[in-house]
C-alpha positions as CSV (number, residue, x, y, z in Angstrom):
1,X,8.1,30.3,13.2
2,X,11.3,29.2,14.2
3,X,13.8,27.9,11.0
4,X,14.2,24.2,13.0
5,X,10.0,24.0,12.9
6,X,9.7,25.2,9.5
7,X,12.6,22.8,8.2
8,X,10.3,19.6,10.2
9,X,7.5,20.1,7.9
10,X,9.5,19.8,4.4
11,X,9.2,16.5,2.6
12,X,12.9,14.9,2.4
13,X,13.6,13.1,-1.0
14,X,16.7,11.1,-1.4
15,X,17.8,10.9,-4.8
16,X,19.8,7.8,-5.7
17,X,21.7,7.6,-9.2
18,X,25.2,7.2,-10.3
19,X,25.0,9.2,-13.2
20,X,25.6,13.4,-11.7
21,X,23.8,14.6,-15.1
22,X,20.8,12.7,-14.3
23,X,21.0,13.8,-10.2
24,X,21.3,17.2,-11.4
25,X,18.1,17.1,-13.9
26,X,16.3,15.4,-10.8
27,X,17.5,18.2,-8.5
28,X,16.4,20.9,-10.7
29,X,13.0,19.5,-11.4
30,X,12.6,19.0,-7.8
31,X,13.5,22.4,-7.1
32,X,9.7,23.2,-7.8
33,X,9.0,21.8,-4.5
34,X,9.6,23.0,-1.0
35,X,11.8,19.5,0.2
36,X,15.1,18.5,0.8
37,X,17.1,16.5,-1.0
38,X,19.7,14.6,-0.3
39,X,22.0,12.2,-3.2
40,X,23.1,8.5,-3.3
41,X,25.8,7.7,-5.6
42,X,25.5,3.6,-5.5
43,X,23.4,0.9,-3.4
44,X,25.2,1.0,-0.9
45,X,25.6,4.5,-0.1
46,X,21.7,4.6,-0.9
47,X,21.1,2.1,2.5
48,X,23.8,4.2,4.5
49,X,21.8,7.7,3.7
50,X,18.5,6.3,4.2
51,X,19.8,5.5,8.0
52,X,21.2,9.2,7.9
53,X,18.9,11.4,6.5
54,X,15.5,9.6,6.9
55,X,13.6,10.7,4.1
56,X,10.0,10.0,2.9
57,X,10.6,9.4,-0.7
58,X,14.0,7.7,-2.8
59,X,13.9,8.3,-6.6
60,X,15.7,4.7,-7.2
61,X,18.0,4.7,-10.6
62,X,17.6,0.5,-10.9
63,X,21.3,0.2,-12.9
64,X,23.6,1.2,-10.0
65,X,26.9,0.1,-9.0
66,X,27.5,-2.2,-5.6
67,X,23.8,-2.9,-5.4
68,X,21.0,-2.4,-7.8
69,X,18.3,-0.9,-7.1
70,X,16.0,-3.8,-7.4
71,X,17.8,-4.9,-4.3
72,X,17.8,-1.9,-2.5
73,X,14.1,-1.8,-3.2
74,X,13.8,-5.2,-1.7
75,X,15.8,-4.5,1.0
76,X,14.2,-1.4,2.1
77,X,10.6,-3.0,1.9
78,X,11.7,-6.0,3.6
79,X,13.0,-3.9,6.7
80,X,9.7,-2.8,9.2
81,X,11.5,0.5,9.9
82,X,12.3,1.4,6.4
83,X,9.2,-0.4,4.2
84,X,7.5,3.1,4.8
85,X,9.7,5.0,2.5
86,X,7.8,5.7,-0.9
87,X,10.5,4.4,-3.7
88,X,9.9,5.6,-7.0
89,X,12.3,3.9,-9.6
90,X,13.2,5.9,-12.3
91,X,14.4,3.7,-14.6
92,X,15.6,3.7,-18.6
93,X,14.7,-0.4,-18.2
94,X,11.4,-0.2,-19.9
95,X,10.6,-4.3,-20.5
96,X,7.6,-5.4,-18.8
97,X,10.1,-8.2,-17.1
98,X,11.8,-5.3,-15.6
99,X,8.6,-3.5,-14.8
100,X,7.6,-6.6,-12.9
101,X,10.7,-7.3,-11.2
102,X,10.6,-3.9,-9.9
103,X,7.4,-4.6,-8.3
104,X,8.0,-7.7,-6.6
105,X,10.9,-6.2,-4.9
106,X,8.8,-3.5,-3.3
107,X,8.4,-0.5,-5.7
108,X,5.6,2.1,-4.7
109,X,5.9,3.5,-8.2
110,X,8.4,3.8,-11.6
111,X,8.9,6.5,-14.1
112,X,10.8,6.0,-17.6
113,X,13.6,8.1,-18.5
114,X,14.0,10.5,-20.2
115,X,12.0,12.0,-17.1
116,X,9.2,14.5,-17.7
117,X,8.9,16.4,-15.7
118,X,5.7,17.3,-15.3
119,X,4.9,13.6,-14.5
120,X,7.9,13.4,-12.2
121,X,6.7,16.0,-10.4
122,X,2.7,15.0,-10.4
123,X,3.8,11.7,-9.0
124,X,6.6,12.9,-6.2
125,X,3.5,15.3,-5.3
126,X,0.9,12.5,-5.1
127,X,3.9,9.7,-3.2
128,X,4.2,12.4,-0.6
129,X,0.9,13.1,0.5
130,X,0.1,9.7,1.0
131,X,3.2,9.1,2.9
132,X,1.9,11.8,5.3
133,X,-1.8,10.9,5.4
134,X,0.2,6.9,6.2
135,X,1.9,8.9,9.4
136,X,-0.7,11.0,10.4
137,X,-3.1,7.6,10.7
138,X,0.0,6.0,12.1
139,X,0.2,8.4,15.0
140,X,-4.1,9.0,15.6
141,X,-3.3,4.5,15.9
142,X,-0.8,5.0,18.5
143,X,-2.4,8.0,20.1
144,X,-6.2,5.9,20.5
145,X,-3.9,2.8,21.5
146,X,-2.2,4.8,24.2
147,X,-5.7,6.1,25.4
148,X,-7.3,2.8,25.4
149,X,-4.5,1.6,27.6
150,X,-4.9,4.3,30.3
151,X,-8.3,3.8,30.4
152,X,-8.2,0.7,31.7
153,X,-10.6,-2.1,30.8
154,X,-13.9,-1.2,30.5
155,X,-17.0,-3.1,32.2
């Protein structure tokens, strides 16, 4: 198989924190996994790589300079060719006001630091498969639509 076809089929996780010991714990954890990752270092840049490097899953540090991750959540979600992305917030807010405010602005899931990672890497497993059961039911839509529409109507 060609290196290019190979590379398609990895999962791409962008990791967004501002804190490099954290990025690096999240990077070696992740390391179990066949993806690619891919590092934010504020809101802002988090918005800018998601444009660049597409991926399927953010793990979303909520305390982060220029924009916090709340409202790059909220952003994301509120955006039809973005709200796909799985966002996991990984998060040392632990108050169920926080919890709660994470969830309105969009959040698929949220993990507590310090990060197990046994549970980080049970639920990056689990955000990823149903991101690509959501495309492959995504595509069989479009691909039935398209047949239906060169069919022509039916009597």
């Amino acid at each position: 198989m060609p290196e290019s076809a190979s590379a398609a089929v990895k999962s791409r996780i962008l990791i967004a924190d501002d804190n490099p010991p954290n990025v690096e714990l999240l990077e070696a954890y992740l390391s179990d996994i066949d993806c690619v990752t891919a590092v934010a270092v504020d809101g802002h840049d988090t918005l800018n790589k998601v444009a660049e490097f597409h991926p399927d899953l953010i793990l979303l540090d909520i305390m982060m300079p220029k924009l916090s991750g709340f409202e790059v959540c909220q952003r994301l979600k509120s955006d039809p060719a973005t709200r796909g992305i799985m966002i996991l917030m990984v998060t040392a807010l632990g108050e169920a006001g926080d919890i709660e405010r994470a969830v309105n602005a969009g959040t698929d899931d949220f993990l507590s630091k310090p990060v197990n990672k046994l549970e980080l890497l049970k639920r990056v497993e689990n955000m990823l498969k149903l991101r690509h059961i959501t495309d492959e039911c995504e595509r069989l839509r479009r691909y039935i639509d398209g047949m239906e529409e060169s069919s022509g109507p039916q009597e």
